[in-house]
Phi, psi and omega in degrees: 000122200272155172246154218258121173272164190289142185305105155349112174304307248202133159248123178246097197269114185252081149298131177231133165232103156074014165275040173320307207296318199298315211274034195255284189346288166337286173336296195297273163008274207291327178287338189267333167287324163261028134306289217279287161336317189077043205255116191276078200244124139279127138300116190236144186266069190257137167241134187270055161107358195316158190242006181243226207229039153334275212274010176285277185314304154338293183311320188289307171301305163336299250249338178269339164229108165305353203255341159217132189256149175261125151237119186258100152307169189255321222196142153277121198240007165143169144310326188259009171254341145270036143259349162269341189305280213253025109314344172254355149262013180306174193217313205308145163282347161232151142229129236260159163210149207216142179259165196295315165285037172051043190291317166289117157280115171326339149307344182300320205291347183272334165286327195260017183262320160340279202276345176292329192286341201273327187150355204254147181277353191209141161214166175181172187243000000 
């Protein structure tokens, strides 16, 4: 009987088509800030269909932080279809969604964490 794990403070949902080259860092980023936080985080991975080794590269990261999962669309169906994919396999009590190259830095999230708490039903930068 597989054990269930305690629910994620944080779902950080990544669509990615075709960023291999891109996504090791990122990865790399998001998972040592929220170590360094003590931040209880799923990474979720959507590769929306990519034709390089996206999901090569995932697998290969996944298999050393159990904290990040791949969802492999079959076919490229868009940014904004791979970001409901995996809001909706989110796990997390809030979630985040992020590009692959890691352009937001994840310190940003203690400002919008801020304004959920403050009352917004939504934050963004």
């Amino acid at each position: 009987m597989s054990q269930m794990r305690p629910q994620p403070d944080l779902s950080i949902v990544i669509p990615a088509y075709n960023e291999a080259d891109r996504l090791t860092p990122t990865l790399r980023d998001y998972v040592a800030y929220c170590d360094a936080s003590g931040r209880a985080a799923e990474v979720i991975v959507v590769d929306d269909g990519s034709l390089d080794a996206t999901s090569v590269v995932v697998e290969r990261f996944a298999a050393e932080h159990p904290q990040v999962r791949l969802i492999r669309l079959a076919e490229n169906r868009g940014k904004g279809y791979a970001v409901r994919s995996g809001v909706v396999n989110a796990r997390g009590k809030l979630v985040l969604f992020a590009d692959a190259d890691g352009a937001t830095p994840l310190a940003e999230i203690e400002r919008l964490e801020a304004a959920l708490r403050d009352g917004a039903d939504l934050a963004g930068s």
